[in-house]
C-alpha positions as CSV (number, residue, x, y, z in Angstrom):
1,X,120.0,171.3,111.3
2,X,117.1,173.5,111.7
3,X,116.8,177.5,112.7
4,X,115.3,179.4,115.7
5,X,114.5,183.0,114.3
6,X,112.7,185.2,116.8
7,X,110.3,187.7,115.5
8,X,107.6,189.9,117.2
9,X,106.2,190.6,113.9
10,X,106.2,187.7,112.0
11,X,102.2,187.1,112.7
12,X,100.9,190.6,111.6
13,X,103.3,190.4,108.0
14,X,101.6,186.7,107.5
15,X,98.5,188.3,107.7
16,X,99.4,191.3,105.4
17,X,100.9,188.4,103.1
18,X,104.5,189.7,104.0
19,X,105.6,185.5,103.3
20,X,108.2,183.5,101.5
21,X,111.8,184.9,103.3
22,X,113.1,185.8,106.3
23,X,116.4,188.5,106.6
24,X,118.2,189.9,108.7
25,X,121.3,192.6,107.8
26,X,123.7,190.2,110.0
27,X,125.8,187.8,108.8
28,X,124.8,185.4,111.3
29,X,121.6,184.4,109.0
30,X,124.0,183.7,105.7
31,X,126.4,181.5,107.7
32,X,123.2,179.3,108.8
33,X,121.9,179.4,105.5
34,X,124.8,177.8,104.3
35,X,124.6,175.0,106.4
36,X,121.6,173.7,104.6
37,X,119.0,173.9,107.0
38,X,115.5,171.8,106.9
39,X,113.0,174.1,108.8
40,X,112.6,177.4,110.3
41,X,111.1,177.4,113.6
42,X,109.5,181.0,114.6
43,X,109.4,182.2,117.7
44,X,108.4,185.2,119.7
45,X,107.8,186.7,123.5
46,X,104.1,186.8,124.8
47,X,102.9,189.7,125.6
48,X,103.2,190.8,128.9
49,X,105.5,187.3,129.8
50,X,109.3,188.5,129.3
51,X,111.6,185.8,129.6
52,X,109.0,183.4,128.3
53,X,108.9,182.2,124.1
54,X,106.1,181.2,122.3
55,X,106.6,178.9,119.1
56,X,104.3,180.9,116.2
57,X,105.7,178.6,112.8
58,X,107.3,175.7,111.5
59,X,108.9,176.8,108.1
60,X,110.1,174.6,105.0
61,X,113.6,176.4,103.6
62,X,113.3,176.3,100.1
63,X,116.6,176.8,98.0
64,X,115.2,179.4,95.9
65,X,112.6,182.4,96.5
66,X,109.0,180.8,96.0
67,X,107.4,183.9,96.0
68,X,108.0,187.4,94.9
69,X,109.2,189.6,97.6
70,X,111.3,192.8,97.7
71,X,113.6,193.3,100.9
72,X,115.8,195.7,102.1
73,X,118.2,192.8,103.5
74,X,121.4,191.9,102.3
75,X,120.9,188.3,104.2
76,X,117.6,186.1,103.1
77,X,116.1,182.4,104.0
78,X,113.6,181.5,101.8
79,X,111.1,179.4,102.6
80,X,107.8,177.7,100.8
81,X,104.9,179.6,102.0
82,X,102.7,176.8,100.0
83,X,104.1,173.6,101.0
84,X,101.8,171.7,103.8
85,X,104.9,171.6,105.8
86,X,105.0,175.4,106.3
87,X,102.4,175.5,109.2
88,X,101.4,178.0,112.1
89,X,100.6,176.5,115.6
90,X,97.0,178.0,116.3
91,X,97.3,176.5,119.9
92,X,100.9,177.5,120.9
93,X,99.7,180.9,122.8
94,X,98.0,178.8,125.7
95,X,99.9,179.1,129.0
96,X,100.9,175.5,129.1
97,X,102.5,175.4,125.8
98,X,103.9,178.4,126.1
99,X,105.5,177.4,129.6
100,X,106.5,173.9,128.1
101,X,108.3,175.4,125.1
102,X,109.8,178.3,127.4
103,X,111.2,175.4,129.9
104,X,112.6,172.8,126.8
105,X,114.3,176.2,124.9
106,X,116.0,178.1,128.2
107,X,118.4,175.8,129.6
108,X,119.5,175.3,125.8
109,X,120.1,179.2,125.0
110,X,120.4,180.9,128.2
111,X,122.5,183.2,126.9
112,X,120.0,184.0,124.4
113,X,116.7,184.9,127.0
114,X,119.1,186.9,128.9
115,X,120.1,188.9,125.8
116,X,116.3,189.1,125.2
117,X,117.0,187.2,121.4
118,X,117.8,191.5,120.4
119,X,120.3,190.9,117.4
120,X,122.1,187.8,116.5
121,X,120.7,186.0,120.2
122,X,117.6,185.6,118.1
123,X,119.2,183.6,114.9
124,X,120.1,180.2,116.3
125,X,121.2,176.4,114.8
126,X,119.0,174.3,116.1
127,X,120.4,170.6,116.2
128,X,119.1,167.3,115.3
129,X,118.5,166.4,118.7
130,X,116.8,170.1,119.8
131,X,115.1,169.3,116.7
132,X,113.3,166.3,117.7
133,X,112.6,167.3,120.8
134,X,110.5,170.4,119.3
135,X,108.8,167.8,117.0
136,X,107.8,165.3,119.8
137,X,106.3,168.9,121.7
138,X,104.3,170.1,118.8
139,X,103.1,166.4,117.7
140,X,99.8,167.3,118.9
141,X,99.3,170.6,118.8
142,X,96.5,172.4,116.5
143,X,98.1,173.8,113.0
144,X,97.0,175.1,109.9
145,X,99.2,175.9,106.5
146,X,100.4,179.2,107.3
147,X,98.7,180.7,103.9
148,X,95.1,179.9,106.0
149,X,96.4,182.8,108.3
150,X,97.0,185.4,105.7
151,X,93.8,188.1,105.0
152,X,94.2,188.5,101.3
153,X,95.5,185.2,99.5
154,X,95.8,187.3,96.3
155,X,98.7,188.8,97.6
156,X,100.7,185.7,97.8
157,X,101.2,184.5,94.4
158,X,103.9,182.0,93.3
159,X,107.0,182.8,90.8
160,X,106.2,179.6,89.1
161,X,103.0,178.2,89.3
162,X,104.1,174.5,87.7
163,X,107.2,174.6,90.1
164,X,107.4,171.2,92.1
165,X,107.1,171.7,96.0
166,X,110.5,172.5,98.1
167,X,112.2,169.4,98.7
């Protein structure tokens, strides 16, 4: 099981080297947590195309916090900022990969366009078979290691530089 999480500001706090958890002060996000997911998959509405979603990130969960962060959330998902698995999709804002990620994700969570992803519409289990139908999508699209996309890699330091990568 992976997680959709939709954000409209996960870009610019990549870029200010905002990285390494995701929270929410729902519940929602400690009751997926616990279910062991693989991967975050980030997500967020175009500007200017409502009821359309456009896949920013592909996240490793990590079981334990890989960099230093303070939050104000009671609910966390950490993830491994360094691992080549963490990567953003630098092509994912055309229109047709925006329209063919907005067509395979709607008929799955209607509810969840029509509630606009405000609140808890916005944390979702992804299954294995959603799952591999977002892997066969992105197979060819342009990615870099999400730390290429942050401004000031000093920010981003890890807790333990000798740890081993996130499973």
């Amino acid at each position: 099981m992976d997680i959709f999480y939709y954000s409209h500001n996960f870009e610019q706090n990549v870029k200010n080297g905002q990285v390494g958890l995701i929270g929410s002060n729902s519940g929602k996000i400690r009751e997926l947590a616990e279910r062991l997911p693989k991967r975050l998959w980030i997500f967020k509405t175009p500007k200017g195309m409502k009821g359309s979603v456009q896949l920013l990130a592909s996240l490793l969960v990590s079981d334990e916090p890989r960099v230093a962060v303070n939050t104000d959330y009671r609910n966390v998902i950490h993830y491994d900022p360094f691992s080549p698995e963490s990567v953003m999709f630098t092509d994912a804002g055309t229109p047709a990969h925006i329209q063919e990620t907005s067509a395979f994700l709607q008929y799955r969570w209607h509810a969840a366009f029509s509630a606009g992803f405000k609140g808890d519409a916005g944390l979702q289990a992804i299954e294995a078979n959603v799952v591999r139908g977002l892997e066969a999508m992105v197979a060819n699209w342009e990615r870099v290691q999400m730390l290429e996309t942050v401004k000031d890699r000093q920010k981003v330091q890890p807790i333990n530089p000798f740890a081993q990568p996130a499973r």
